[in-house]
N, C-alpha and C positions, 0 to 999 in steps of 0.2 A: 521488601527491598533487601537485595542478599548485602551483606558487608563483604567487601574486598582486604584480605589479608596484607596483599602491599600497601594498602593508607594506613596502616601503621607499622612500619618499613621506612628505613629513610631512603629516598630515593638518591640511587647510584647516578649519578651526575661525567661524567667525563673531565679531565680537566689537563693541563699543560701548562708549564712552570714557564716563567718568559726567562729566565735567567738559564736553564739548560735546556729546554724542549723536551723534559722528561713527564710521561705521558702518562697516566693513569684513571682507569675508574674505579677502582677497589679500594682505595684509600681517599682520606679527607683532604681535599685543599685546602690550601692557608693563604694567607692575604699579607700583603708586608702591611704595616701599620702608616705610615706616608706615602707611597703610591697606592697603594690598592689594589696593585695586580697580584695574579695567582701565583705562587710561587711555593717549591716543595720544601720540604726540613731541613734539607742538606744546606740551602741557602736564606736561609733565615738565622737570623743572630739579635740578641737580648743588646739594645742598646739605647742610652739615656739621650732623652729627647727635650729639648725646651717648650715646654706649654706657655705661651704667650698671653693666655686666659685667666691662668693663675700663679704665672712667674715663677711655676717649682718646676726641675726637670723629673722626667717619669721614665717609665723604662719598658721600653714599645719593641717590636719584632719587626726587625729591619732588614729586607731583601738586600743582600750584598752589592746591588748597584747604587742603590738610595747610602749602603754605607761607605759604600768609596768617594761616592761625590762629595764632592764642597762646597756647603752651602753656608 
C-alpha cells in the first residue's frame, strides 16, 4: 500500500467570511465564538463574554455583528 503525501498535509478547505464576502483558500478560517459562522481576522475582536455555567465572564472572539448587537 503506497502512502499518500497529502494525508499529512492539512487539507485547503475554501471558505468565506459572512461578515464581508472575503473569499479564501490559502488561509485558515476562524469562527466567531457565539455564532459559529466563518469569519476572517479583520472582523473578529477579543471580547468578555458571560458564561452562565460558571458565573465568570471569559474572553471569546467575537464576529463584529454578534458585537454590535444587544443582547
Amino acid at each position: 500500500m503506497t502512502h499518500c503525501s497529502a494525508e499529512s498535509e492539512m487539507e485547503k478547505s475554501p471558505w468565506i467570511c459572512h461578515v464581508c464576502d472575503f473569499k479564501s483558500a490559502d488561509t485558515e478560517s476562524q469562527a466567531c465564538d457565539l455564532c459559529f459562522r466563518v469569519t476572517c481576522e479583520l472582523h473578529l475582536r477579543p471580547a468578555s463574554v458571560y458564561n452562565r455555567d460558571n458565573g465568570l465572564y471569559e474572553t471569546a472572539r467575537v464576529c463584529i455583528v454578534c458585537g454590535s448587537s444587544k443582547s
